[in-house]
TORKOL-4160 file (C-alpha; in steps of 0.2 Angstrom, whole numbers, padded with zeros to 4 digits, m for minus):
429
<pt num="1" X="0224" Y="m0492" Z="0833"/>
<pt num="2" X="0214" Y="m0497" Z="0849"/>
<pt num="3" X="0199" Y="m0509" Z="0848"/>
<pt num="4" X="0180" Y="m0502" Z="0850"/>
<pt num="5" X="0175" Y="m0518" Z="0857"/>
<pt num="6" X="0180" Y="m0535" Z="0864"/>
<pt num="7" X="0173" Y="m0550" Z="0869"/>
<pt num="8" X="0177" Y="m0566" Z="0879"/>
<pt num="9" X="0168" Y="m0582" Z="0871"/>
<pt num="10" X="0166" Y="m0597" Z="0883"/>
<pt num="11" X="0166" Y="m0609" Z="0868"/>
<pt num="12" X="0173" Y="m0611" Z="0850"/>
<pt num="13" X="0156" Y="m0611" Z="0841"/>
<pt num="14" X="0147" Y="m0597" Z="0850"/>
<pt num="15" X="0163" Y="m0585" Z="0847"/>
<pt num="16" X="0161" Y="m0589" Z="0829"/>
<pt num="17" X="0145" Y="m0585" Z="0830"/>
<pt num="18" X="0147" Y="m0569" Z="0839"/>
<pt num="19" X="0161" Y="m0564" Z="0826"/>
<pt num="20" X="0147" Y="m0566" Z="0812"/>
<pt num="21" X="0136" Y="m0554" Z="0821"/>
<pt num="22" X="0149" Y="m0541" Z="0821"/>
<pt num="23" X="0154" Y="m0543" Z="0805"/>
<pt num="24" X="0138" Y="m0542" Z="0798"/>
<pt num="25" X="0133" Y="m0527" Z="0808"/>
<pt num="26" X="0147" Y="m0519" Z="0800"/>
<pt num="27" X="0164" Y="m0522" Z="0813"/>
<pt num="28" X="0179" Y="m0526" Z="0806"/>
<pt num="29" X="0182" Y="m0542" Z="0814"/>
<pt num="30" X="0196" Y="m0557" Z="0819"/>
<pt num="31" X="0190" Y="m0572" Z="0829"/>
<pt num="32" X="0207" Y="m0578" Z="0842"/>
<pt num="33" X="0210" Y="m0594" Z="0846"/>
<pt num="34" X="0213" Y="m0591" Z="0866"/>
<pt num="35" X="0223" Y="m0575" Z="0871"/>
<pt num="36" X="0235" Y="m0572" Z="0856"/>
<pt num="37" X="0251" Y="m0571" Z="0857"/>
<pt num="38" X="0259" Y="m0554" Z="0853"/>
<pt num="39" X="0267" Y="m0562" Z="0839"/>
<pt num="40" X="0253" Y="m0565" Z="0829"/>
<pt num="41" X="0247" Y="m0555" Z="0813"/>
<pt num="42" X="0231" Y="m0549" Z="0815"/>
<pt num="43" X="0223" Y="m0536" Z="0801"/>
<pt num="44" X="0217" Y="m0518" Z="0809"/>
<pt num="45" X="0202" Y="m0522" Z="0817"/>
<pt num="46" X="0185" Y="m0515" Z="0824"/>
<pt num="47" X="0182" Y="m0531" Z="0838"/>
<pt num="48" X="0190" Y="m0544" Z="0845"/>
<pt num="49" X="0182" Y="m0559" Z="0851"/>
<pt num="50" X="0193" Y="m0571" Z="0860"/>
<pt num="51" X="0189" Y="m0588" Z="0859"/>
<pt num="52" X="0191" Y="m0598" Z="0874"/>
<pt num="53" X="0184" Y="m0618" Z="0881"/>
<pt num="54" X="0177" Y="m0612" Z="0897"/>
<pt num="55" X="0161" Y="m0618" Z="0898"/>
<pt num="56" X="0161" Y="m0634" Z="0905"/>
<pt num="57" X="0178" Y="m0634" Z="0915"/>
<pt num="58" X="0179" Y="m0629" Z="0933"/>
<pt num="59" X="0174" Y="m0612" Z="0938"/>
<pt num="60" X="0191" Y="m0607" Z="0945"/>
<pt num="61" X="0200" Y="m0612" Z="0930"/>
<pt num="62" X="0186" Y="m0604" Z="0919"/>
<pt num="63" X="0188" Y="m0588" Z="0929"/>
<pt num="64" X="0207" Y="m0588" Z="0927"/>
<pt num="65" X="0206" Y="m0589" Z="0906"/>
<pt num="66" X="0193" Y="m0577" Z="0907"/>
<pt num="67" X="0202" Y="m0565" Z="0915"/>
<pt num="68" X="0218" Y="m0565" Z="0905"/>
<pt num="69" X="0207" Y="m0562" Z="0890"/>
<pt num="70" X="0196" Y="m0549" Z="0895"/>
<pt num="71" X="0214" Y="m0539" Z="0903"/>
<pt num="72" X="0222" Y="m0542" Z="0885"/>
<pt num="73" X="0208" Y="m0535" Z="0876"/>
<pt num="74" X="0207" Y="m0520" Z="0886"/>
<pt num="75" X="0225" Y="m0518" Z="0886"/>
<pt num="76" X="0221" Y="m0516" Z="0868"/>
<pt num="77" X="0209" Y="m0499" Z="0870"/>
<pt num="78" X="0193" Y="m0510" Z="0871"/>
<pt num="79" X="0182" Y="m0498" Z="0881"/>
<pt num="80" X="0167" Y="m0511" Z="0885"/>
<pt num="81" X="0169" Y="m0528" Z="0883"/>
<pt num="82" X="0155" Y="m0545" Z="0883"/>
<pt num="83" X="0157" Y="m0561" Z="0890"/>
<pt num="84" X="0151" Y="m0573" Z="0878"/>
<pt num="85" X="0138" Y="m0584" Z="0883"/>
<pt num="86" X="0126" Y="m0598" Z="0875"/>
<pt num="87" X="0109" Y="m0592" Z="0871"/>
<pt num="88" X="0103" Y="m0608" Z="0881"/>
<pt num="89" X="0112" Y="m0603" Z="0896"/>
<pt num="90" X="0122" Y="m0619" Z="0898"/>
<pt num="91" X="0126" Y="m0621" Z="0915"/>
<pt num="92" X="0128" Y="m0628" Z="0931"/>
<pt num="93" X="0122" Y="m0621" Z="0948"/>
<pt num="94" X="0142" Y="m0621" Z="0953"/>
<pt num="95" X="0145" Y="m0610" Z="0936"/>
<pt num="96" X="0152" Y="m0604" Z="0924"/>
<pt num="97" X="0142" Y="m0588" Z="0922"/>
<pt num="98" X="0139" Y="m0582" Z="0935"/>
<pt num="99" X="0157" Y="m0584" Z="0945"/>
<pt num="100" X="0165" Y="m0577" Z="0926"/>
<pt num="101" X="0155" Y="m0563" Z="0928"/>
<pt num="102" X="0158" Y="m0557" Z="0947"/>
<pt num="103" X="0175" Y="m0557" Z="0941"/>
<pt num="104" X="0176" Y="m0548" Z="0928"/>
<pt num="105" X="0164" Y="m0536" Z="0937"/>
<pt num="106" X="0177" Y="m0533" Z="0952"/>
<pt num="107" X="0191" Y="m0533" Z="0941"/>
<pt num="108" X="0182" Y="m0517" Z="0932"/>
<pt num="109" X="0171" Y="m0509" Z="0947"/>
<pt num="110" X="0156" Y="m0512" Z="0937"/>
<pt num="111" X="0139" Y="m0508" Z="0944"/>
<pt num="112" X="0126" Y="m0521" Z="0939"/>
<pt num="113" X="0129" Y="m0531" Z="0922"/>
<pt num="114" X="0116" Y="m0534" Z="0910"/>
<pt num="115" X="0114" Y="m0551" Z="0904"/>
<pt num="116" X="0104" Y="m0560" Z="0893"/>
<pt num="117" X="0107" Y="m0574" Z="0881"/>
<pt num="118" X="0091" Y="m0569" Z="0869"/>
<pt num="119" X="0092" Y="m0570" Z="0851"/>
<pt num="120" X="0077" Y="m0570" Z="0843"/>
<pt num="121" X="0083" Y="m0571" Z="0825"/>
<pt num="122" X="0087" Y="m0591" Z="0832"/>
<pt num="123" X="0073" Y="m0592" Z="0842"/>
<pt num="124" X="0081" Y="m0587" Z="0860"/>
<pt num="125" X="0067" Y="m0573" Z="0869"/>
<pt num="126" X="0067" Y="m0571" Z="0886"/>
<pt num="127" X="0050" Y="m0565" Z="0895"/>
<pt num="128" X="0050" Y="m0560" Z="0914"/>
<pt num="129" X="0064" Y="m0568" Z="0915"/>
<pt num="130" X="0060" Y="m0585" Z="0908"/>
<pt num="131" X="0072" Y="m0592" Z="0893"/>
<pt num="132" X="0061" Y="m0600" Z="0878"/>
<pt num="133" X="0069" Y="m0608" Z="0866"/>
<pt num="134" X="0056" Y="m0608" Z="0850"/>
<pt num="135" X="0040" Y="m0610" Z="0858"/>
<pt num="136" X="0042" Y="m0618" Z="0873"/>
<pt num="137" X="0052" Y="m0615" Z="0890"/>
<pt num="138" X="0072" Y="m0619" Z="0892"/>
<pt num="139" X="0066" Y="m0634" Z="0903"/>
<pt num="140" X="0054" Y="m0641" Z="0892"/>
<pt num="141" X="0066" Y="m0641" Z="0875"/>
<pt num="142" X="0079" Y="m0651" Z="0872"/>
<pt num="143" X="0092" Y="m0644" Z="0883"/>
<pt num="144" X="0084" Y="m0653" Z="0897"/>
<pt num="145" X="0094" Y="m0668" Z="0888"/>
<pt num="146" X="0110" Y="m0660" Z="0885"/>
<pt num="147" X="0125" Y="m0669" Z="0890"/>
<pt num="148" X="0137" Y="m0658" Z="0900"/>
<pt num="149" X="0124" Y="m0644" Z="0906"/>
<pt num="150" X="0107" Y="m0651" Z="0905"/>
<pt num="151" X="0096" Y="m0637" Z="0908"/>
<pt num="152" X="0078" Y="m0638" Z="0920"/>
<pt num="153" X="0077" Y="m0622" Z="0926"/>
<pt num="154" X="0069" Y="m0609" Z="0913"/>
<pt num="155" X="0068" Y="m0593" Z="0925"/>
<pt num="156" X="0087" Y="m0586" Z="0924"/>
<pt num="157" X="0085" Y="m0575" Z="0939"/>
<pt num="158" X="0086" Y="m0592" Z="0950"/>
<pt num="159" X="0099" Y="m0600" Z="0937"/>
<pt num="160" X="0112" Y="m0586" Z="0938"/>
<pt num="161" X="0107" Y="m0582" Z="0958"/>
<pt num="162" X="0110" Y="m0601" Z="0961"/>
<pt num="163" X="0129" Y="m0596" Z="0953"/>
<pt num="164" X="0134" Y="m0579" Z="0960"/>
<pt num="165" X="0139" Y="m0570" Z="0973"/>
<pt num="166" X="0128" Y="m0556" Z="0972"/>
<pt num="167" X="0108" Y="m0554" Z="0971"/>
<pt num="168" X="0102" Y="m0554" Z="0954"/>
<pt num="169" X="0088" Y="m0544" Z="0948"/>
<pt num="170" X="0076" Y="m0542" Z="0934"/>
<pt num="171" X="0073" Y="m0531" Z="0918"/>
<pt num="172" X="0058" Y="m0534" Z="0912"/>
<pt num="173" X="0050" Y="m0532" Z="0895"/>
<pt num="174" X="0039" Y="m0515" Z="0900"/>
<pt num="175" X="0054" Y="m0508" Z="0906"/>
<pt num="176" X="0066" Y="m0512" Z="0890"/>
<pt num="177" X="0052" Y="m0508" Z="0879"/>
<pt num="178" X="0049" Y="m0491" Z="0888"/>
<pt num="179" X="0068" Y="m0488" Z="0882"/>
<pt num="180" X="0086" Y="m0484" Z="0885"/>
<pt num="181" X="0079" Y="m0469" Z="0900"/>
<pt num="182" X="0069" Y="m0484" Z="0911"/>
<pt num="183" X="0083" Y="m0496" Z="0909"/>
<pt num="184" X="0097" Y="m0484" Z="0917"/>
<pt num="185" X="0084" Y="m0480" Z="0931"/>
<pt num="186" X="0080" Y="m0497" Z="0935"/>
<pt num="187" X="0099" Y="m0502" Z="0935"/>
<pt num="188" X="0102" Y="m0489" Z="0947"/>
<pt num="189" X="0088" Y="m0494" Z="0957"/>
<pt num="190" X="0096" Y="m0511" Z="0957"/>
<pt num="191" X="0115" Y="m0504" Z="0961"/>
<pt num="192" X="0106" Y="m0499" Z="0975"/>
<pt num="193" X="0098" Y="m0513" Z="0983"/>
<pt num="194" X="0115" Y="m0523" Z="0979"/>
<pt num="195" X="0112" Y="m0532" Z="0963"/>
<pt num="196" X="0128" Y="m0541" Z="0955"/>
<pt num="197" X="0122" Y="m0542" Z="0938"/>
<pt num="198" X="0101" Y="m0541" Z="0928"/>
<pt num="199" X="0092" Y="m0553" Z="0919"/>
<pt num="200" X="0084" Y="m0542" Z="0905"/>
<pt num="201" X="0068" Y="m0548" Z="0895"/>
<pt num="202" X="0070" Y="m0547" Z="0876"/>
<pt num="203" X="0059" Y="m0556" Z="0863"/>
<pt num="204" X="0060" Y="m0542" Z="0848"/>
<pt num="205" X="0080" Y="m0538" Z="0841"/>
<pt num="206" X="0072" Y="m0519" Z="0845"/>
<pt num="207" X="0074" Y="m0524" Z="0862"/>
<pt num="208" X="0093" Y="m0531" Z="0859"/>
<pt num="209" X="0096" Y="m0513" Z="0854"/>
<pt num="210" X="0091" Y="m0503" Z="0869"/>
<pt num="211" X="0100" Y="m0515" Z="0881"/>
<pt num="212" X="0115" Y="m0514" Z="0868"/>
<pt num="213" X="0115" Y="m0495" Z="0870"/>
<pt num="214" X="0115" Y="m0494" Z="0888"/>
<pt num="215" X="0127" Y="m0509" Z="0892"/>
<pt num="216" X="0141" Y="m0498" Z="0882"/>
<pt num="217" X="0138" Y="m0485" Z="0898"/>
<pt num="218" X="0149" Y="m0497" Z="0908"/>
<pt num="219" X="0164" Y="m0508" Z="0905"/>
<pt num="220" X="0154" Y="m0526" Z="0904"/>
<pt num="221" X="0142" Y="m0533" Z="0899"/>
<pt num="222" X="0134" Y="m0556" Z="0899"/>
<pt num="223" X="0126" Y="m0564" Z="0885"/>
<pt num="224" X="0124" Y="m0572" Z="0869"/>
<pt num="225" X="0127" Y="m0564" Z="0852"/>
<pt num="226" X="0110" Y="m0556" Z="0853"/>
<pt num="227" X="0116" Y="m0544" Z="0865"/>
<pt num="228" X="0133" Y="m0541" Z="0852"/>
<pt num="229" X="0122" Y="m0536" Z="0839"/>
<pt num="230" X="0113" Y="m0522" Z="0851"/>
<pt num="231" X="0132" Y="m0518" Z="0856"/>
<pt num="232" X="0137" Y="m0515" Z="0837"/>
<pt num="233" X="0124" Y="m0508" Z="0831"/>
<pt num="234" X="0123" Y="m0494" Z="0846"/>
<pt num="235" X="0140" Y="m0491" Z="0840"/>
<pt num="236" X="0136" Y="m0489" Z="0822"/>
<pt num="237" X="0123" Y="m0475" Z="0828"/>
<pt num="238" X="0136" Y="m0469" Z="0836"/>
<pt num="239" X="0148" Y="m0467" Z="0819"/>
<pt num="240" X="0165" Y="m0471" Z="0827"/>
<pt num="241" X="0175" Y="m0461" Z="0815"/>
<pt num="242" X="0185" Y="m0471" Z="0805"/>
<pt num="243" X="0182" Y="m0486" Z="0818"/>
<pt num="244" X="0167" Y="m0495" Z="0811"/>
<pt num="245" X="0164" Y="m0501" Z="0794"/>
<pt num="246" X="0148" Y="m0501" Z="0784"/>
<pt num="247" X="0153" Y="m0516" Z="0774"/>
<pt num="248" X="0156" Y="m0534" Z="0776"/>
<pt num="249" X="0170" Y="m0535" Z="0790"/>
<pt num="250" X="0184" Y="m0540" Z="0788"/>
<pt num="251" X="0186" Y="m0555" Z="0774"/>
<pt num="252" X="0169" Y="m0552" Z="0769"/>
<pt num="253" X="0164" Y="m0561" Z="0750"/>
<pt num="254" X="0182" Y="m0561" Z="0746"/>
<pt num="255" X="0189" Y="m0576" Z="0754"/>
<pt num="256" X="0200" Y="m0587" Z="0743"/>
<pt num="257" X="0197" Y="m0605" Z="0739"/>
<pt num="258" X="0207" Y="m0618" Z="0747"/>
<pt num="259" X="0202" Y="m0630" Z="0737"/>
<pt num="260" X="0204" Y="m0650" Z="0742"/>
<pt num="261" X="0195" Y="m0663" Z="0751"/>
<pt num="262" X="0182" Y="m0660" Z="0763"/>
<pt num="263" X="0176" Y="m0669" Z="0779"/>
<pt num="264" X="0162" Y="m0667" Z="0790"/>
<pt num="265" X="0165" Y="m0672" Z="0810"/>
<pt num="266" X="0151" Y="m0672" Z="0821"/>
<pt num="267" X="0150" Y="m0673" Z="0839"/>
<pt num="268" X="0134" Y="m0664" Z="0844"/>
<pt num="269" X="0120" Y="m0674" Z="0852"/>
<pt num="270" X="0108" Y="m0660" Z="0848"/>
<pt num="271" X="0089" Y="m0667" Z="0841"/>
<pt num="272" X="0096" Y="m0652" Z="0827"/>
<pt num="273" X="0113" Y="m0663" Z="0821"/>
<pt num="274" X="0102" Y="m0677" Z="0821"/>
<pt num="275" X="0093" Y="m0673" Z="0809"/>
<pt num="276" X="0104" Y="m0665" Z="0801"/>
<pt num="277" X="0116" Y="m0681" Z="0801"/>
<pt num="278" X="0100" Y="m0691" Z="0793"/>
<pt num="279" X="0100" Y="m0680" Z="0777"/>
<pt num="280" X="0116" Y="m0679" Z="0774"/>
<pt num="281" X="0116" Y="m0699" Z="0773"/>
<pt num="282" X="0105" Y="m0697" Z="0757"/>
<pt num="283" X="0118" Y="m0687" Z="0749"/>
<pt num="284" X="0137" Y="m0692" Z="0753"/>
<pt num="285" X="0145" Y="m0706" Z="0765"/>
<pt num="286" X="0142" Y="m0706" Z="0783"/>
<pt num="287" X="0149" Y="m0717" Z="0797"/>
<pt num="288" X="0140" Y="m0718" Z="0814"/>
<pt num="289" X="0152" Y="m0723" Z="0826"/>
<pt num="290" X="0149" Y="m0734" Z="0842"/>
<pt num="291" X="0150" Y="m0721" Z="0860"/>
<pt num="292" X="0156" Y="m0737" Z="0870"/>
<pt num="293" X="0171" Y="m0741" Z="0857"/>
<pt num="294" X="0175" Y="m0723" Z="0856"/>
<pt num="295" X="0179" Y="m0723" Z="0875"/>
<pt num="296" X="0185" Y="m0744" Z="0877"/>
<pt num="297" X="0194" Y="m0741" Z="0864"/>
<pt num="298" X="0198" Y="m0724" Z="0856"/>
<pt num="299" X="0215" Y="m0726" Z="0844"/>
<pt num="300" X="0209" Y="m0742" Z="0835"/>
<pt num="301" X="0193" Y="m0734" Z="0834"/>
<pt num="302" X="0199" Y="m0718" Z="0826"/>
<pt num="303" X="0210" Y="m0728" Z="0815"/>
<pt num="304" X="0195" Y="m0738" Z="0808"/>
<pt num="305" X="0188" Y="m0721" Z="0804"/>
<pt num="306" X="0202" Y="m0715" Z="0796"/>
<pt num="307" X="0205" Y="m0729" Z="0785"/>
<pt num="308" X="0186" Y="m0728" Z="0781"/>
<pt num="309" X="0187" Y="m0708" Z="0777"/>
<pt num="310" X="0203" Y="m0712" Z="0764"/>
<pt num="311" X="0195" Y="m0724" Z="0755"/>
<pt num="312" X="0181" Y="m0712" Z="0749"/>
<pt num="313" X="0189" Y="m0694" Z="0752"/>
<pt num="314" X="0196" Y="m0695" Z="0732"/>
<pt num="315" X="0178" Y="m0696" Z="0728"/>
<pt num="316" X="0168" Y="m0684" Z="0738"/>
<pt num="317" X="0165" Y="m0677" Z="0755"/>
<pt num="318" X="0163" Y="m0689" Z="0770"/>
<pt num="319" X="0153" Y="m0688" Z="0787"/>
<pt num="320" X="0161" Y="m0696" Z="0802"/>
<pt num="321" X="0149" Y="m0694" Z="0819"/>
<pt num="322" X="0151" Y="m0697" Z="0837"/>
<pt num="323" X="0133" Y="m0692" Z="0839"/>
<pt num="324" X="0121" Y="m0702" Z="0848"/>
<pt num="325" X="0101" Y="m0700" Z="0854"/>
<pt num="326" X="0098" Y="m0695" Z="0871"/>
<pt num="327" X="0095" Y="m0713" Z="0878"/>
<pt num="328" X="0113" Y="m0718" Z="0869"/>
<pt num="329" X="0122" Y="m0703" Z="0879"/>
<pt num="330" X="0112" Y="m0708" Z="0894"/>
<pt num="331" X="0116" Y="m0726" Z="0896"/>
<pt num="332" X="0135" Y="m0721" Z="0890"/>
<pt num="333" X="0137" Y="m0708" Z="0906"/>
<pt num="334" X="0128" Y="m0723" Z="0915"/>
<pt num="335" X="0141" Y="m0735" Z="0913"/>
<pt num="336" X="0159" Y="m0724" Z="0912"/>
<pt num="337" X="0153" Y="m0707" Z="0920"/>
<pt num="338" X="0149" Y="m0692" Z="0912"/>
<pt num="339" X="0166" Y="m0682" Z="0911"/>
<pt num="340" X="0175" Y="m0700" Z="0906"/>
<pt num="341" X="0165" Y="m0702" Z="0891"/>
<pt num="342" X="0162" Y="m0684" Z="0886"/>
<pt num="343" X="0181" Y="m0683" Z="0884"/>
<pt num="344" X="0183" Y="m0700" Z="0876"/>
<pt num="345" X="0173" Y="m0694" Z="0863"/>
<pt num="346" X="0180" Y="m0676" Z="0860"/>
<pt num="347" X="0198" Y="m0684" Z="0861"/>
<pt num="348" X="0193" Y="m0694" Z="0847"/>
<pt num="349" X="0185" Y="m0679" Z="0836"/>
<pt num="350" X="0200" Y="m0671" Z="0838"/>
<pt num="351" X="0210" Y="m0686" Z="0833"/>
<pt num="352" X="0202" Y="m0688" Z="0818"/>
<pt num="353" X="0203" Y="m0672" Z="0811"/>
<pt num="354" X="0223" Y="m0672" Z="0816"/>
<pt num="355" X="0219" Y="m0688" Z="0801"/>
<pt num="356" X="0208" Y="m0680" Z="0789"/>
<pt num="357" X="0222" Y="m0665" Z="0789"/>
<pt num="358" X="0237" Y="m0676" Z="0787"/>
<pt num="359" X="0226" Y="m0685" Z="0773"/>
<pt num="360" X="0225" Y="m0670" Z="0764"/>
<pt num="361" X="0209" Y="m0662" Z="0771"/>
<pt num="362" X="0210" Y="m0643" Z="0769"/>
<pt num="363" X="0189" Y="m0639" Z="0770"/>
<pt num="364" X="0182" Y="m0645" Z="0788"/>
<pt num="365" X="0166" Y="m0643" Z="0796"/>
<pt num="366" X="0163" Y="m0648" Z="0812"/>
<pt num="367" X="0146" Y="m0648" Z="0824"/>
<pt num="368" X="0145" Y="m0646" Z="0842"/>
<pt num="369" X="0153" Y="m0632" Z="0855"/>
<pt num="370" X="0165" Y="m0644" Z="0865"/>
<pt num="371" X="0168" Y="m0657" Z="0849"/>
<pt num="372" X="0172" Y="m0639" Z="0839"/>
<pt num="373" X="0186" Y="m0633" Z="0853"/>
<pt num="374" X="0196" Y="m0650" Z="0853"/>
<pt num="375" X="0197" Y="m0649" Z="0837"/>
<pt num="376" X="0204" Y="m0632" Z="0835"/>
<pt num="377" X="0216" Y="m0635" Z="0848"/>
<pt num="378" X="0221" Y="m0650" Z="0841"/>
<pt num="379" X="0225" Y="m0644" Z="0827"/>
<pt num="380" X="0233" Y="m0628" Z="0834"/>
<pt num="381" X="0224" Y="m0615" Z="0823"/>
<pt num="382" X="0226" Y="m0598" Z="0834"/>
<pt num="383" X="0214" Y="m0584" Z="0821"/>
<pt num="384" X="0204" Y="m0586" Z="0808"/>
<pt num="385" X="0196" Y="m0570" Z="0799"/>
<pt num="386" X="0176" Y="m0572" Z="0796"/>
<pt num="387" X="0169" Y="m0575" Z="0779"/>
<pt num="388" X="0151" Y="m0576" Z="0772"/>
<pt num="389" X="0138" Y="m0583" Z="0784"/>
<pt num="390" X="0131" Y="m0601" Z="0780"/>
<pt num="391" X="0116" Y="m0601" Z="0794"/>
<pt num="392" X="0111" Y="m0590" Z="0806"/>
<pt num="393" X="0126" Y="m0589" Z="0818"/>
<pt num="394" X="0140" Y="m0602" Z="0808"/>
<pt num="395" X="0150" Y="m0591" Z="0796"/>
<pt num="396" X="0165" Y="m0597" Z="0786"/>
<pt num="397" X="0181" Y="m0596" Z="0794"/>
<pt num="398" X="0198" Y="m0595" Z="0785"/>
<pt num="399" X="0212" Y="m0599" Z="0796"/>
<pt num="400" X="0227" Y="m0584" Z="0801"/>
<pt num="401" X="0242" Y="m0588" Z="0804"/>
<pt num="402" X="0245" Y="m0605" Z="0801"/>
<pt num="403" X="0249" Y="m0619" Z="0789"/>
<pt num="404" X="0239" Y="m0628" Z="0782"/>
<pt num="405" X="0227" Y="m0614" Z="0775"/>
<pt num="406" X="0208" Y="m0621" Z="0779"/>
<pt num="407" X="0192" Y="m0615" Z="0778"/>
<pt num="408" X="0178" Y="m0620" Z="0793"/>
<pt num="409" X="0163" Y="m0620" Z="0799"/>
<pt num="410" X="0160" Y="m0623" Z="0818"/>
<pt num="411" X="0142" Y="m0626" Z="0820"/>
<pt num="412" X="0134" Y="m0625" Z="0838"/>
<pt num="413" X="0123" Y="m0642" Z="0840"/>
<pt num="414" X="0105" Y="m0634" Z="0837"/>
<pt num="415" X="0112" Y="m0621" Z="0825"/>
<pt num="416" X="0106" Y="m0625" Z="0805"/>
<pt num="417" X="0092" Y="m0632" Z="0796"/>
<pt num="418" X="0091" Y="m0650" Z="0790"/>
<pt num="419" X="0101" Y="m0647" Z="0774"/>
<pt num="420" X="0115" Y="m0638" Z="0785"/>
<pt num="421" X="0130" Y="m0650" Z="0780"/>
<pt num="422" X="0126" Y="m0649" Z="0761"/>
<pt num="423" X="0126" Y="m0630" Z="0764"/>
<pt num="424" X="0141" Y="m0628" Z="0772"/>
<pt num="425" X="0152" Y="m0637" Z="0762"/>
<pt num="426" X="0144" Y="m0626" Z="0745"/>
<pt num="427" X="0153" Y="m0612" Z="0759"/>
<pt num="428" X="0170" Y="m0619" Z="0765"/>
<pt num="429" X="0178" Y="m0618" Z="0746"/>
């Protein structure tokens, strides 16, 4: 049977996190690692969300993957589908949002798409058009520090104008709050003055709902996994017959335990996975590893790790982390570039889960968006089916398809309270 809805997910963690919503808003639902191949056995299924590492790579090469996803998903019946973004907008001025999202526009004919990354159950609200993140302004958190997509530029209008090719316009918070009705005028006033795409305000989930109901009107819709819980839940309202579930999902409670040693990778730099990095060093064994060896120096590096991971995996969960503070991950892009050390470091992640598998590893949790997709690739894991949420927006996930069967958590860098790691690894059984 066709899919009700799709989605194209820039990064590994975020489309984990999307997946979570769906399922918990009552979507049967299978996360894909990249476009799947026609091969591969997926259960029947309410949404699709396709998982692809497009966020930081050139905005042609973006525009390409994103393309062949969204085509395969509606080639599968999906009737509107959402192009996955972070709920801090990570971006550059040269993309990828704004170029994925003209392009999937034309390919469609879509008048103006709604985007908006807010969330507010993580903290994500957006008022006239400004992004805050908790309390205080995109610019002003620690995004400003990120680093592949530092962010200094709250007000989105000019963020995703800087990035496409068409004027951008504003739905602002009276207009959403006055309801579905004043949000499908104000979008046909901005079809008319030439608008590409619409920043809307949202700061109560109320608001996620009415934007949610009128983007399923047209083909396409930008944002984070707020805006996919607006989308499920309008079609909930709607009572798909036999489509949409008012359970768990797809694997719901009933995933199986795996069993095994467990591992903990962590490549975020995120103020959220350092603390989170601290308190797990009162509980189990961590090793910090050195940014400037990781990139001199990669394979003897990992292989140090490795060797110290197999002397303590018999006994207990490990935490292996390529984090660093702000100023560490400064001076590092100082000295070998940012793209140079950035992929030293995610080549190594990845190598050291291809270790901890081959050590006997069958539970892995891993923080950080871009850390998170070279791992999976890596490891050539294509589906996973969602299991019971651990935080806000990580769920577990229990791989399709593939051999070793594992259980994960990919955690987006600010996603999870101090005591995250301890959690997840009570989840990923």
């Amino acid at each position: 049977m066709p899919l009700i809805l799709g989605a194209v997910a820039d990064d590994y963690t975020g489309a984990s996190d999307l997946a979570n919503t769906f399922t918990k808003a009552g979507l049967r639902t299978v996360q894909t690692i990249g476009v799947p191949d026609p091969a591969l056995p997926l259960p029947e299924v309410d949404a699709v969300v396709v998982a692809l590492k497009s966020r930081s790579i050139p905005a042609p090469e973006a525009v390409a993957l994103s393309r062949a996803a969204a085509r395969w998903l509606r080639e599968r019946g999906a009737g509107h589908v959402l192009f996955k973004v972070c709920s801090t907008f990570d971006s550059t001025d040269a993309g990828n949002i704004g170029p994925v999202t003209d392009a999937l526009r034309a390919d469609v004919g879509a008048g103006p798409v709604i985007v908006t990354p807010a969330f507010p159950e993580t903290g994500r609200t957006i008022y006239l058009g400004h992004l805050f993140v908790g309390p205080v302004p995109l610019n002003e958190s620690p995004l400003k520090d990120h680093p592949l997509n530092p962010m200094h530029d709250a007000n989105l209008v000019r963020v995703l104008a800087r990035q496409s090719a068409a004027p951008v316009g504003l739905l602002d918070l009276p207009t959403v709050e006055a309801g579905p009705g004043a949000v499908r005028a104000r979008l046909a006033t901005l079809a008319a003055e030439g608008a590409g795409a619409a920043i809307a305000d949202a700061v109560f989930e109320r608001h996620l709902e009415v934007l949610g109901e009128v983007a399923l009107d047209g083909p396409l819709s930008t944002g984070a996994s707020g805006l996919g819980l607006g989308l499920a839940r309008a079609l909930v309202r709607a009572g798909k017959p036999g489509r949409v579930t008012t359970g768990e999902g797809v694997a719901g409670e009933g995933l199986a335990d795996v069993g095994g040693p467990a591992a903990i990778l962590a490549g975020s730099c995120s103020a959220a996975t350092l603390s989170q990095i601290a308190e797990a060093e009162k509980v189990m064994p961590v090793l910090r590893l050195d940014g400037e060896r990781l990139v001199t120096a990669g394979a003897q590096a990992v292989e140090a790790a490795l060797a110290w991971a197999h002397e303590r995996l018999s006994h207990g969960p490990v935490l292996i982390a390529a984090s660093g503070t702000p100023a560490q991950v400064a001076a590092l892009q100082a000295k070998h570039g940012r793209a140079a050390s950035g992929h030293a470091i995610e080549q190594a992640s990845a190598a050291l889960a291809e270790g901890l598998v081959a050590a006997g590893v069958r539970r892995l949790v891993v923080a950080g968006g871009e850390t998170s997709g070279a791992v999976v690739d890596r490891l050539g894991l294509t589906a996973f089916l969602l299991g019971p949420e651990i935080a806000p927006g990580v769920p577990v996930l229990a791989t399709v398809g593939s051999r070793p069967d594992m259980r994960l958590a990919l955690k987006s860098g600010n996603f999870g309270g101090p005591d995250f790691f301890a959690r997840a690894l009570e989840a990923v059984r």
